[in-house]
mmCIF file of the N, C-alpha and C atoms, coordinates in Angstrom:
data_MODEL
# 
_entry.id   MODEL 
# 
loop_
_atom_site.group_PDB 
_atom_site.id 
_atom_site.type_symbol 
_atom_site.label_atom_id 
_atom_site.label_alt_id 
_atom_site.label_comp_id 
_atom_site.label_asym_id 
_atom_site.label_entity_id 
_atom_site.label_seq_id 
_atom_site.pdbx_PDB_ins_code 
_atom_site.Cartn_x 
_atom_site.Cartn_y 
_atom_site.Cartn_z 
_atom_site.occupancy 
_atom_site.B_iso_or_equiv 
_atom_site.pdbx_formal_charge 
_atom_site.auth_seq_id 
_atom_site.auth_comp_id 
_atom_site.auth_asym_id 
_atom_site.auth_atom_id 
_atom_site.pdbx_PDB_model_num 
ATOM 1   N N  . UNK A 1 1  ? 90.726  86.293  106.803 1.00 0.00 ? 1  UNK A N  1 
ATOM 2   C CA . UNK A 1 1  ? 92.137  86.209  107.087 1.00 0.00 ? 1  UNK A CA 1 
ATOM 3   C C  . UNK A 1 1  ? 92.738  87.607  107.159 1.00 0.00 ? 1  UNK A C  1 
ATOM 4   N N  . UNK A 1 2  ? 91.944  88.738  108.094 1.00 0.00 ? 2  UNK A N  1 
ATOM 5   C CA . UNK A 1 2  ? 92.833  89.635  107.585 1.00 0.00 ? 2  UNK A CA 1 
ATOM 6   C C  . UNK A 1 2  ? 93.549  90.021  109.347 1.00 0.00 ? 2  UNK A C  1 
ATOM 7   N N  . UNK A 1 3  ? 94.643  90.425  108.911 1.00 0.00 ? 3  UNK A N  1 
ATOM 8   C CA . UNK A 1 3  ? 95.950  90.640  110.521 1.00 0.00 ? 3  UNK A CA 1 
ATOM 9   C C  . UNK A 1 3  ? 94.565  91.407  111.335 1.00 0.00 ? 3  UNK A C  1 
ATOM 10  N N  . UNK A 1 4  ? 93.809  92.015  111.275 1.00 0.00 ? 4  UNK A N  1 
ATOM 11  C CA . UNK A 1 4  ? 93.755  92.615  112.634 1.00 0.00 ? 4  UNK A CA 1 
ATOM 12  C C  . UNK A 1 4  ? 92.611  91.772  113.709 1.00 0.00 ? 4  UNK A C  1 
ATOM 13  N N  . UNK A 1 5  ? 92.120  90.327  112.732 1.00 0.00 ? 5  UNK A N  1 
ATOM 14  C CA . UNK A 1 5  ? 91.740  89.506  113.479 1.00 0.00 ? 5  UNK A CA 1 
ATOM 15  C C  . UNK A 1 5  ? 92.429  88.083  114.245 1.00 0.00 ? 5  UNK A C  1 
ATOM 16  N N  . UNK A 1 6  ? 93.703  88.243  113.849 1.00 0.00 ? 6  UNK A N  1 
ATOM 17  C CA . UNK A 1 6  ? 94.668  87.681  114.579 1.00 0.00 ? 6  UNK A CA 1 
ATOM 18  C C  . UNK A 1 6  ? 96.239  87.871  114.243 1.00 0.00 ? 6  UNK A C  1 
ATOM 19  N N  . UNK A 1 7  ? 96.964  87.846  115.285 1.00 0.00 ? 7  UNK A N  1 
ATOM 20  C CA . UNK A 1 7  ? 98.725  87.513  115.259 1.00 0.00 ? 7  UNK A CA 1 
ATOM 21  C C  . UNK A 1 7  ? 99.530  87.302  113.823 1.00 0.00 ? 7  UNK A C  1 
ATOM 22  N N  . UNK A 1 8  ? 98.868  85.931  113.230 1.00 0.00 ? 8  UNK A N  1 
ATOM 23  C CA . UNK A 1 8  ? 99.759  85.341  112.730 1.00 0.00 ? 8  UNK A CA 1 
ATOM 24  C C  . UNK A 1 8  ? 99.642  85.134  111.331 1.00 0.00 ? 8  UNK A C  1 
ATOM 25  N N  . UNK A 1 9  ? 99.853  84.292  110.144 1.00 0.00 ? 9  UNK A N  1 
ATOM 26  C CA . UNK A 1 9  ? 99.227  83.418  109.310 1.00 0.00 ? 9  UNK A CA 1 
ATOM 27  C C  . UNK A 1 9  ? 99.992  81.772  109.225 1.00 0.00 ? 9  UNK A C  1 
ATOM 28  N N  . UNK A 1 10 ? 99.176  80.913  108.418 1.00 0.00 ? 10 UNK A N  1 
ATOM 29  C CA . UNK A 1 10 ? 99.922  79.613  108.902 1.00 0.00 ? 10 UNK A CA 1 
ATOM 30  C C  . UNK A 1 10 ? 100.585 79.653  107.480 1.00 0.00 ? 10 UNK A C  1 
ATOM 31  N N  . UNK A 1 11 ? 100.917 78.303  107.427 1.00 0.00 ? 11 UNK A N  1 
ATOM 32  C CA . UNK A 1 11 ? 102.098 78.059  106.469 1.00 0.00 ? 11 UNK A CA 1 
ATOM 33  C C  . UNK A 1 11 ? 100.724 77.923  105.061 1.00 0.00 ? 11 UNK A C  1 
ATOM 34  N N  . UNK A 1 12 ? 99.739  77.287  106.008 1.00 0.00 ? 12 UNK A N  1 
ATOM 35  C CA . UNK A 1 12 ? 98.517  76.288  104.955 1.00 0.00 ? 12 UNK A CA 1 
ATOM 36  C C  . UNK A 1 12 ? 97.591  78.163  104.448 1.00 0.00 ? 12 UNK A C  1 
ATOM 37  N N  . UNK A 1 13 ? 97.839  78.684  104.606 1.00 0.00 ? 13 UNK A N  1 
ATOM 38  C CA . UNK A 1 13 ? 97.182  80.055  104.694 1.00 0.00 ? 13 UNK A CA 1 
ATOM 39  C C  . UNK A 1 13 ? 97.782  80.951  103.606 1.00 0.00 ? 13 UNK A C  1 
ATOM 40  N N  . UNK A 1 14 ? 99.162  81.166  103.584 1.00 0.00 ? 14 UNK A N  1 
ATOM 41  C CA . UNK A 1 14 ? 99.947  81.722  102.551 1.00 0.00 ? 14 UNK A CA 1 
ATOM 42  C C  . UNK A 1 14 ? 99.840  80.226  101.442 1.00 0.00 ? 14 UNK A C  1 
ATOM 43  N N  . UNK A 1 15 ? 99.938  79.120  101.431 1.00 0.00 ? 15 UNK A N  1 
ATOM 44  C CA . UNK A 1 15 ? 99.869  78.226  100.315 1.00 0.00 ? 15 UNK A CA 1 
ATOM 45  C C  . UNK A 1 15 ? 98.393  78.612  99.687  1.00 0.00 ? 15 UNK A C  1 
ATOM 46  N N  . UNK A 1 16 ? 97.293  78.837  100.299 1.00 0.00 ? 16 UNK A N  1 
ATOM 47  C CA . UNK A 1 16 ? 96.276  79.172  99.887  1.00 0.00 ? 16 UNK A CA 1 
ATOM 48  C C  . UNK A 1 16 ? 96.287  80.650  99.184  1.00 0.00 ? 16 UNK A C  1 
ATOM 49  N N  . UNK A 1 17 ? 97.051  81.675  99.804  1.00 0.00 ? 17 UNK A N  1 
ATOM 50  C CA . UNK A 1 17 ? 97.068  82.969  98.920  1.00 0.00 ? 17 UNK A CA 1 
ATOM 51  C C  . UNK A 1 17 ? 97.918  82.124  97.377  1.00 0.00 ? 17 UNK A C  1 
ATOM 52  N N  . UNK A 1 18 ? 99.095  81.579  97.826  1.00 0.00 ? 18 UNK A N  1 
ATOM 53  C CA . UNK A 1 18 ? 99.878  81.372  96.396  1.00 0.00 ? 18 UNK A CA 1 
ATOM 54  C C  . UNK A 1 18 ? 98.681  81.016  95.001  1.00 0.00 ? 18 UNK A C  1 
ATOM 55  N N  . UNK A 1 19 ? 97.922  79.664  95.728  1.00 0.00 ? 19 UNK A N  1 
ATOM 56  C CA . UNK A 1 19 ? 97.337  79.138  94.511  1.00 0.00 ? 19 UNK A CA 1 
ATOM 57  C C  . UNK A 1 19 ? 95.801  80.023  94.434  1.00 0.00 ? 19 UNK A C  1 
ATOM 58  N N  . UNK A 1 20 ? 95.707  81.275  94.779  1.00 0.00 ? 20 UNK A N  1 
ATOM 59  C CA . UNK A 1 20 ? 94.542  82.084  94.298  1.00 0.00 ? 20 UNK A CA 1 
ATOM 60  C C  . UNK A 1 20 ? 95.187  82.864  93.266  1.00 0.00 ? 20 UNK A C  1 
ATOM 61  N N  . UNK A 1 21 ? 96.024  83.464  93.924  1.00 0.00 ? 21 UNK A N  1 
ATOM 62  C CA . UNK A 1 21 ? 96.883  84.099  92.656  1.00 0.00 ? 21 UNK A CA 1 
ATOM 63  C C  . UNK A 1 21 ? 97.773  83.418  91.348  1.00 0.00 ? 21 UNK A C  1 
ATOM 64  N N  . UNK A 1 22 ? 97.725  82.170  91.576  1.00 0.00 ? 22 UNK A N  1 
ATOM 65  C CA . UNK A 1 22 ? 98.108  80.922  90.558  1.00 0.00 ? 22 UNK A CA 1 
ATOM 66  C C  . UNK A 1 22 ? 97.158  80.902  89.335  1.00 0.00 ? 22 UNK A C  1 
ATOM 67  N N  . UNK A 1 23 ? 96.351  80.952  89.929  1.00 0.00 ? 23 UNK A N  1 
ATOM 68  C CA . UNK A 1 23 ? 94.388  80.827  89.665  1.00 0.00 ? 23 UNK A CA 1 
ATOM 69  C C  . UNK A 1 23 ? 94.203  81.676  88.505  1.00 0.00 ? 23 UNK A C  1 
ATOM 70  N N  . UNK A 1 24 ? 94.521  83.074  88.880  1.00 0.00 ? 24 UNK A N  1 
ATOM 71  C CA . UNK A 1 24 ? 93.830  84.517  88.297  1.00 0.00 ? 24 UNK A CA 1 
ATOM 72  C C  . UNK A 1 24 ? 94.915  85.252  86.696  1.00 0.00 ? 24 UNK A C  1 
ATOM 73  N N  . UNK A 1 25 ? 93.764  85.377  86.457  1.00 0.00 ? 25 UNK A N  1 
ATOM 74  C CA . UNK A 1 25 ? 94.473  86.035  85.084  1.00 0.00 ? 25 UNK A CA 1 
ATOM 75  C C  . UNK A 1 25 ? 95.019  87.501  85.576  1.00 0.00 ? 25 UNK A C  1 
ATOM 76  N N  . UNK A 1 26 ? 96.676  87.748  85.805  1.00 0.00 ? 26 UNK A N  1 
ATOM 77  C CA . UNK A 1 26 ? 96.493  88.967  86.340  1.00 0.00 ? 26 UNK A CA 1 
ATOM 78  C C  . UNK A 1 26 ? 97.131  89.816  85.649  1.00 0.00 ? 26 UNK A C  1 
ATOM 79  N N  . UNK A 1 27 ? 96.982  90.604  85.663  1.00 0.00 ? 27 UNK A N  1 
ATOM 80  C CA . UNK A 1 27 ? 97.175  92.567  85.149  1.00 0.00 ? 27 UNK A CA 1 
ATOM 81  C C  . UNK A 1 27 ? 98.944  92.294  85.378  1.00 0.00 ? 27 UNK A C  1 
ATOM 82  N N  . UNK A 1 28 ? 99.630  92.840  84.262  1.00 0.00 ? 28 UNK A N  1 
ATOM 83  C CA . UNK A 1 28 ? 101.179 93.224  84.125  1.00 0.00 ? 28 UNK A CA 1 
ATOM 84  C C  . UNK A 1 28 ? 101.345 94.058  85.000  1.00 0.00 ? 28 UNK A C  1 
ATOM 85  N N  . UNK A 1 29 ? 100.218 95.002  85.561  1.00 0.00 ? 29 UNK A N  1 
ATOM 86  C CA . UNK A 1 29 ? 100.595 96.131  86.617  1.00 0.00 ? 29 UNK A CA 1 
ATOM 87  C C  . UNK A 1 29 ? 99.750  96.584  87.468  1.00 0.00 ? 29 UNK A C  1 
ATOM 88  N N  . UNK A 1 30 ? 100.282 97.372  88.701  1.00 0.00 ? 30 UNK A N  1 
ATOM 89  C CA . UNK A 1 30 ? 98.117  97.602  89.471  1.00 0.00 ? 30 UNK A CA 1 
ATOM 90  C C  . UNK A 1 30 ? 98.824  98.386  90.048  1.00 0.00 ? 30 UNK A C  1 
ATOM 91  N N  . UNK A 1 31 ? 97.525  99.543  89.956  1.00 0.00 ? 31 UNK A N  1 
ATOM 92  C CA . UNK A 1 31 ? 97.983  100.800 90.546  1.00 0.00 ? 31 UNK A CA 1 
ATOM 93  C C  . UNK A 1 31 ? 96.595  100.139 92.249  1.00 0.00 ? 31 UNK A C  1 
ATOM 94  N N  . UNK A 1 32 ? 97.514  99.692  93.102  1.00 0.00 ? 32 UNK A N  1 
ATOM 95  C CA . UNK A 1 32 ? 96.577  99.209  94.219  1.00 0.00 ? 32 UNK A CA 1 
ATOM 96  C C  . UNK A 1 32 ? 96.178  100.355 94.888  1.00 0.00 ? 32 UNK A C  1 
ATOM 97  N N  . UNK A 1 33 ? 96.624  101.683 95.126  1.00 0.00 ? 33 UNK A N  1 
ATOM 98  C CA . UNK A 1 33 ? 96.015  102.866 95.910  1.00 0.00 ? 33 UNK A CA 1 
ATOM 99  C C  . UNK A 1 33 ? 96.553  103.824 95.128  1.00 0.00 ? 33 UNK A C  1 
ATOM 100 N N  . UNK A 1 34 ? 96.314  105.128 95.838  1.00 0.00 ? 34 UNK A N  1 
ATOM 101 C CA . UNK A 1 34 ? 96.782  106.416 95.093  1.00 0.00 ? 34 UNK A CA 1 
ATOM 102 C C  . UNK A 1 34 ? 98.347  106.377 95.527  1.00 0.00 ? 34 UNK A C  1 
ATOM 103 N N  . UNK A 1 35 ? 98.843  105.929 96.431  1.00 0.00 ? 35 UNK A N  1 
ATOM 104 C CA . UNK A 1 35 ? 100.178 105.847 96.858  1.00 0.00 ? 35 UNK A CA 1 
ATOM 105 C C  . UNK A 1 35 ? 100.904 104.752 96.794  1.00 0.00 ? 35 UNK A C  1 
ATOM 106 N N  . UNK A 1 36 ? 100.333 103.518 95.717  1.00 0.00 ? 36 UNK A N  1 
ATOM 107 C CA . UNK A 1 36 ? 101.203 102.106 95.537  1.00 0.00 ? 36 UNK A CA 1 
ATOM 108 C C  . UNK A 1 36 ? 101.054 102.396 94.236  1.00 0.00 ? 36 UNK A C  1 
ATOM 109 N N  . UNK A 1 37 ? 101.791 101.702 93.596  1.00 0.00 ? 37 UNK A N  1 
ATOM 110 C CA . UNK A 1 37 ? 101.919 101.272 91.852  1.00 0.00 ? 37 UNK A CA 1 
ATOM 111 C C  . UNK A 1 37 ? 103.060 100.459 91.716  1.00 0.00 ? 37 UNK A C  1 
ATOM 112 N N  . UNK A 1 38 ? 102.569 99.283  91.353  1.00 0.00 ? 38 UNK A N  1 
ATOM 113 C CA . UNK A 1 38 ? 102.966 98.354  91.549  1.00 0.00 ? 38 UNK A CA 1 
ATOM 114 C C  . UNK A 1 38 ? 103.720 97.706  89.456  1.00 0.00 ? 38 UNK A C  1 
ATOM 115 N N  . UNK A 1 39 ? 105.092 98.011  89.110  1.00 0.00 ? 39 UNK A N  1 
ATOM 116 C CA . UNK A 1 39 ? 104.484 97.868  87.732  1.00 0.00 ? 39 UNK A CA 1 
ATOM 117 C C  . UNK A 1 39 ? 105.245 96.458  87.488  1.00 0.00 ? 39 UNK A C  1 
ATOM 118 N N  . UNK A 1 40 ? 105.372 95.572  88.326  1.00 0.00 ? 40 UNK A N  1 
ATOM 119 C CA . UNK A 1 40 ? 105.764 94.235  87.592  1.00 0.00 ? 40 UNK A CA 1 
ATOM 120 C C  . UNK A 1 40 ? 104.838 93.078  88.331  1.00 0.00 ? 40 UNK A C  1 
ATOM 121 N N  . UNK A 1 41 ? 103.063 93.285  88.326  1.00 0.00 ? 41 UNK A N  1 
ATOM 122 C CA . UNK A 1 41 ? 102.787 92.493  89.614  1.00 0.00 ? 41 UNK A CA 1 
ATOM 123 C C  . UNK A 1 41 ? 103.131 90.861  89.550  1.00 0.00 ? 41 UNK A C  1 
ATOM 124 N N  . UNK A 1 42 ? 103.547 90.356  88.772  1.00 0.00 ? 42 UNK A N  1 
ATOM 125 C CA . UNK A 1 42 ? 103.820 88.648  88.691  1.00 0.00 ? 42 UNK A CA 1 
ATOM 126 C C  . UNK A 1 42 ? 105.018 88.847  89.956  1.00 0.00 ? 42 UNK A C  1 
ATOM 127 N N  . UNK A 1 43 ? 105.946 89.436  89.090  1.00 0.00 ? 43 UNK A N  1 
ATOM 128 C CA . UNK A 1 43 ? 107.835 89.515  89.886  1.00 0.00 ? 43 UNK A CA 1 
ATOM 129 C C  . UNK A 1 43 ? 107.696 89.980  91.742  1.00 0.00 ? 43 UNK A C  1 
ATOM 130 N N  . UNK A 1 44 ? 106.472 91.075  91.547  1.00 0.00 ? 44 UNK A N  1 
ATOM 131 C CA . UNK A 1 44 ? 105.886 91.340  93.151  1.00 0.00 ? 44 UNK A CA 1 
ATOM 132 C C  . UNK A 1 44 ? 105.816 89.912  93.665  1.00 0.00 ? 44 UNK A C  1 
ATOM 133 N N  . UNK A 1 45 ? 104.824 89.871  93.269  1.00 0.00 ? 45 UNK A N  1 
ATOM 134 C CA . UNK A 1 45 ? 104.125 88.527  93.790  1.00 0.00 ? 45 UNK A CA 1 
ATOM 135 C C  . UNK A 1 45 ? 105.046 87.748  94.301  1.00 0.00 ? 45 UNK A C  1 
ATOM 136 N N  . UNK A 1 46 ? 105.992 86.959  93.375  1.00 0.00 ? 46 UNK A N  1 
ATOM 137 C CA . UNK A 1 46 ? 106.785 85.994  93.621  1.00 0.00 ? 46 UNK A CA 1 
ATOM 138 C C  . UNK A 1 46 ? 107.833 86.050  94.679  1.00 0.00 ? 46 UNK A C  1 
ATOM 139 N N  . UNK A 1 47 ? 108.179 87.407  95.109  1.00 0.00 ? 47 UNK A N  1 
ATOM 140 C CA . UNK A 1 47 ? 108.799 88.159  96.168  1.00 0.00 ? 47 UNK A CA 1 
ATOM 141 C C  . UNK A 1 47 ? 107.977 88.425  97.453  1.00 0.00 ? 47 UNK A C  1 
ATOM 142 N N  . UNK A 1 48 ? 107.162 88.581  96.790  1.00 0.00 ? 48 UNK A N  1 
ATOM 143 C CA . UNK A 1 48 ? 106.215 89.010  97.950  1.00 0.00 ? 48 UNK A CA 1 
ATOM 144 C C  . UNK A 1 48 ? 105.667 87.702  98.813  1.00 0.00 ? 48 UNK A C  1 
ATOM 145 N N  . UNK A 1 49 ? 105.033 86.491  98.036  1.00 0.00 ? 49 UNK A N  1 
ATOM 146 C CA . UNK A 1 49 ? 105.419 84.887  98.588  1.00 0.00 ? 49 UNK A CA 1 
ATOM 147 C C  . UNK A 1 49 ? 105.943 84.333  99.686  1.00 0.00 ? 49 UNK A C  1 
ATOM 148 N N  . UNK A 1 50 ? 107.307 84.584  98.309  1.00 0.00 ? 50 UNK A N  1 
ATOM 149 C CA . UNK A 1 50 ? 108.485 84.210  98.974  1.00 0.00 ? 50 UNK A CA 1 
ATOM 150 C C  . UNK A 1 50 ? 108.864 84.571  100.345 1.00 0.00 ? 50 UNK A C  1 
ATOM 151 N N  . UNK A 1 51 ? 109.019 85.971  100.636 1.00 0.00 ? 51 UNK A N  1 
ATOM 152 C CA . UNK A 1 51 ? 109.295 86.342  102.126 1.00 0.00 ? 51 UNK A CA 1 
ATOM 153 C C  . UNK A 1 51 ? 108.260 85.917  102.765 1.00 0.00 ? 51 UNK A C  1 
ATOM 154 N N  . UNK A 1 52 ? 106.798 85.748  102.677 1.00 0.00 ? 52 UNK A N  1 
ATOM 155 C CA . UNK A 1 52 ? 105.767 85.647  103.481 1.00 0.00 ? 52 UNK A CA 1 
ATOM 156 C C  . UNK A 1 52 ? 106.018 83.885  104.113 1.00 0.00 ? 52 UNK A C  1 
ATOM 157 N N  . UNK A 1 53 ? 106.048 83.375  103.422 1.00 0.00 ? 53 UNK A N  1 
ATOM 158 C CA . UNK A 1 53 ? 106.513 81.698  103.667 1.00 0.00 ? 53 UNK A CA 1 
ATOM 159 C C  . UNK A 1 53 ? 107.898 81.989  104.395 1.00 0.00 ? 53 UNK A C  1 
ATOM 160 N N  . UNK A 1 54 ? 108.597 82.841  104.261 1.00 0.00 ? 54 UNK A N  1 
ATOM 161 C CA . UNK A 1 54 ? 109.774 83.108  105.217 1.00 0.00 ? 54 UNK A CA 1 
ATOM 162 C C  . UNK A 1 54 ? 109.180 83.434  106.989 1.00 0.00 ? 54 UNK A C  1 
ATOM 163 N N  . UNK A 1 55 ? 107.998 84.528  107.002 1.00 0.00 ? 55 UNK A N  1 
ATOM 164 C CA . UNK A 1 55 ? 107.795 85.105  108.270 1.00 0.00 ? 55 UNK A CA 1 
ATOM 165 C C  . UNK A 1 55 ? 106.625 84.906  108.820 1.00 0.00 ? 55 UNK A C  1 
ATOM 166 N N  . UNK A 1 56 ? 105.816 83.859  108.096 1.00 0.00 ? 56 UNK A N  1 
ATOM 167 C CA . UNK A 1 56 ? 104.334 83.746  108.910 1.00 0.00 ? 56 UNK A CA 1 
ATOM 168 C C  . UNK A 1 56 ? 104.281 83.387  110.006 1.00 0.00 ? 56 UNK A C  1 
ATOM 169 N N  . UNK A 1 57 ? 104.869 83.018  110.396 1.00 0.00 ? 57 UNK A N  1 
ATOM 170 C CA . UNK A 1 57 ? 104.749 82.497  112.077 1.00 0.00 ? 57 UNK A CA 1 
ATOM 171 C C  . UNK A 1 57 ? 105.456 83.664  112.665 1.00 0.00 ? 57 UNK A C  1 
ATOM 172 N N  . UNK A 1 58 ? 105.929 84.513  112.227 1.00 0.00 ? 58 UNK A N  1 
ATOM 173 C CA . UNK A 1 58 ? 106.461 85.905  113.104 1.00 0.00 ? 58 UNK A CA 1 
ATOM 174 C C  . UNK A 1 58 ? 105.500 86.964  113.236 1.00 0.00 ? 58 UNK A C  1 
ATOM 175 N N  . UNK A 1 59 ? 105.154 87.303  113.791 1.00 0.00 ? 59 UNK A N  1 
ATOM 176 C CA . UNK A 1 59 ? 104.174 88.396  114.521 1.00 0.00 ? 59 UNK A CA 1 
ATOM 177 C C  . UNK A 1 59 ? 104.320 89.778  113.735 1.00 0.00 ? 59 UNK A C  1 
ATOM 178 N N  . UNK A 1 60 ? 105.704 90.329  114.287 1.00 0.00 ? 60 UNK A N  1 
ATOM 179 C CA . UNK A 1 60 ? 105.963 92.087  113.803 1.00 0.00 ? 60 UNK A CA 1 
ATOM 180 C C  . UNK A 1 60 ? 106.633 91.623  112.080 1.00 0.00 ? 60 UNK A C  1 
ATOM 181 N N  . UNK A 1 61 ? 106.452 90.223  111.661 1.00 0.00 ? 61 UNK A N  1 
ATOM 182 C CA . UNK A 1 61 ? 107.018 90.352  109.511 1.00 0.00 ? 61 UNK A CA 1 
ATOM 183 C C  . UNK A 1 61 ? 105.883 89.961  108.845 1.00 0.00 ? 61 UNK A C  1 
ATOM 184 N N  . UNK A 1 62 ? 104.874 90.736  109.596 1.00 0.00 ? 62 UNK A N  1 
ATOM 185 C CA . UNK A 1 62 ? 103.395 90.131  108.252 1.00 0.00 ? 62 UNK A CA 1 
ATOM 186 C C  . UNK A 1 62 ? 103.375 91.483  107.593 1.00 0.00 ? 62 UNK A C  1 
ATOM 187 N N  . UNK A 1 63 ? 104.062 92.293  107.238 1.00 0.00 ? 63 UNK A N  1 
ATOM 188 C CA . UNK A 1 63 ? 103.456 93.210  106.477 1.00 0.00 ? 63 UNK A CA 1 
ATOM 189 C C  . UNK A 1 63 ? 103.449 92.646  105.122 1.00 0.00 ? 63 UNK A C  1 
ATOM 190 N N  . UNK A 1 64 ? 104.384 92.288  104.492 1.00 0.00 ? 64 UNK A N  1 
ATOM 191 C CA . UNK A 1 64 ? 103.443 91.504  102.842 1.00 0.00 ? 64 UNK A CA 1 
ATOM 192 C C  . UNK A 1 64 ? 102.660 90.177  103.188 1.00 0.00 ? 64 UNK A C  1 
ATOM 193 N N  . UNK A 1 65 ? 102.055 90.064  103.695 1.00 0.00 ? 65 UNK A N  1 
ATOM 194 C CA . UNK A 1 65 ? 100.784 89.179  104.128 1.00 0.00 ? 65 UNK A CA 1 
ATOM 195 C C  . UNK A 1 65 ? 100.250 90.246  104.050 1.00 0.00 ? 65 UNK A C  1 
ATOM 196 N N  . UNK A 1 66 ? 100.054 91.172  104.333 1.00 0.00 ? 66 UNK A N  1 
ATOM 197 C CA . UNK A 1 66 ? 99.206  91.870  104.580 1.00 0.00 ? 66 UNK A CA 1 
ATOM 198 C C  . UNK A 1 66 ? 99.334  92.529  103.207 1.00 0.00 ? 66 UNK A C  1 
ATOM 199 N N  . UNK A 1 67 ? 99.966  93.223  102.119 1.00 0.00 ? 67 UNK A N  1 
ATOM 200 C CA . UNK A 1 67 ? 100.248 93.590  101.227 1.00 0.00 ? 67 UNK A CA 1 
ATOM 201 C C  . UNK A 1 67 ? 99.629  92.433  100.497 1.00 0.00 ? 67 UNK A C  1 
ATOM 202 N N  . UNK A 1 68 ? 99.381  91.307  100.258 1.00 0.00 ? 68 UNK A N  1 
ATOM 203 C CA . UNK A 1 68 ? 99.378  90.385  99.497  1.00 0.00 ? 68 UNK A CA 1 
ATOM 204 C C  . UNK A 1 68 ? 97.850  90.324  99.485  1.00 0.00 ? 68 UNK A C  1 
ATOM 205 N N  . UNK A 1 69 ? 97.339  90.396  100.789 1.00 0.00 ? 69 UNK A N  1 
ATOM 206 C CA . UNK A 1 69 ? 95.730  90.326  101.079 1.00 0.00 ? 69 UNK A CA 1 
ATOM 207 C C  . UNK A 1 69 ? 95.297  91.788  100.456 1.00 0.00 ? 69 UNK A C  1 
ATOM 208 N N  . UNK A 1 70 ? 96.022  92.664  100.410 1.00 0.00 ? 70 UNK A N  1 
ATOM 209 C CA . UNK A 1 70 ? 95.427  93.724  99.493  1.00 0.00 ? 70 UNK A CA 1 
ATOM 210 C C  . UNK A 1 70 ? 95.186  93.701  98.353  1.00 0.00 ? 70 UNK A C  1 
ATOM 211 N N  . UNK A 1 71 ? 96.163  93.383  97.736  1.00 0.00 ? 71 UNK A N  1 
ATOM 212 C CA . UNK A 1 71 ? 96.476  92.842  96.315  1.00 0.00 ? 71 UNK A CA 1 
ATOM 213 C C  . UNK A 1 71 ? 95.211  91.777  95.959  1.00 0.00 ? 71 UNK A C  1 
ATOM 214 N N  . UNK A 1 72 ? 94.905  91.260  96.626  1.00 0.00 ? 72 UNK A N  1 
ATOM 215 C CA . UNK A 1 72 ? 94.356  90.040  96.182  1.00 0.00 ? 72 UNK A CA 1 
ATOM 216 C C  . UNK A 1 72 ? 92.494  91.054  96.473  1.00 0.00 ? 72 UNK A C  1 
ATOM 217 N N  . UNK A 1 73 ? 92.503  91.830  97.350  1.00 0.00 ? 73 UNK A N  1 
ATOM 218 C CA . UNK A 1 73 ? 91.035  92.287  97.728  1.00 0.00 ? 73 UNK A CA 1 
ATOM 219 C C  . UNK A 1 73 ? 91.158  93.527  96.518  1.00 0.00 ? 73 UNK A C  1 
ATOM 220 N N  . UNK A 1 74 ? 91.869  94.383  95.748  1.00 0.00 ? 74 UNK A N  1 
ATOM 221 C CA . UNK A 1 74 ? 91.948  95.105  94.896  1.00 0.00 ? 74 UNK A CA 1 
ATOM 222 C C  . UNK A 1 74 ? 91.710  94.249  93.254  1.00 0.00 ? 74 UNK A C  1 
ATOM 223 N N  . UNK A 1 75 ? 92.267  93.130  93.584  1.00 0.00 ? 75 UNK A N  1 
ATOM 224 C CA . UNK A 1 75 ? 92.260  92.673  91.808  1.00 0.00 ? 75 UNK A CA 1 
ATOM 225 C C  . UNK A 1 75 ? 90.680  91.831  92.007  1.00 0.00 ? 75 UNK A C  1 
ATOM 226 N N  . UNK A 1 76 ? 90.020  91.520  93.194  1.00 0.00 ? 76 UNK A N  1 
ATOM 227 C CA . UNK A 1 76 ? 88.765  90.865  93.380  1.00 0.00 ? 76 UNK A CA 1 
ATOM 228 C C  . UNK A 1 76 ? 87.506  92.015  93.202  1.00 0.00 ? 76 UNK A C  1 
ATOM 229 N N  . UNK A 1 77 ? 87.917  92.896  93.377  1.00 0.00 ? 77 UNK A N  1 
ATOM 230 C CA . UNK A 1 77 ? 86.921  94.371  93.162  1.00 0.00 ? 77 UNK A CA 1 
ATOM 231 C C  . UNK A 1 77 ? 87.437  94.669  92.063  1.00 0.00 ? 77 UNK A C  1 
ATOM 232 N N  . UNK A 1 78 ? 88.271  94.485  91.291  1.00 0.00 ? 78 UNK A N  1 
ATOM 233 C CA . UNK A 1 78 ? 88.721  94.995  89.877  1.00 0.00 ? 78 UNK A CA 1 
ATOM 234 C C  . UNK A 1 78 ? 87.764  93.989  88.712  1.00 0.00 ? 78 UNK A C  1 
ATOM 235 N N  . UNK A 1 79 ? 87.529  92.837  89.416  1.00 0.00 ? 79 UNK A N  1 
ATOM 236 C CA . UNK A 1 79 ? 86.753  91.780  88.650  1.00 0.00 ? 79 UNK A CA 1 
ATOM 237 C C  . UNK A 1 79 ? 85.171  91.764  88.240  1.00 0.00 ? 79 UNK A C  1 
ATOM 238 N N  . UNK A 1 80 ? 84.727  92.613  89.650  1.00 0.00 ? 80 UNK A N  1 
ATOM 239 C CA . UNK A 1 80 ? 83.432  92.653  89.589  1.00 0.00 ? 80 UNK A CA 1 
ATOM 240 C C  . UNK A 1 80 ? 82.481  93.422  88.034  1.00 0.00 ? 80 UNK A C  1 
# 
């Protein structure tokens, strides 16, 4: 699922990010790159969701889809 193999995401696609991150025991904070730091990640999250279920079917408003798929590929390599 990541944007540069297609346009969009569906509605059933972000419900699937929600309940992975529902799922996971996660970190109060994540430093996701040398240039993000992220220090409330639940309150992110729930914002971050939220707008995504707002713009998935819009083309140029996936950037937290795309933020969210990071998040989620950073705390999955944080696990290993």
């Amino acid at each position: 699922m990541k944007q540069t193999e297609k346009n969009t995401y569906t509605e059933e696609e972000i419900e699937e990010l929600k309940k992975w991150f529902e799922s996971q025991q996660l970190p109060g904070e994540l430093a996701l790159d040398k240039a993000t730091y992220i220090p409330n990640l639940r309150d992110t999250l729930d914002r971050l969701l939220e707008q995504a279920n707002l713009c998935c079917g819009n083309p140029k408003m996936q950037g937290c889809i795309i933020l969210l798929e990071r998040i989620r590929e950073k705390l999955v390599s944080q696990s290993k």
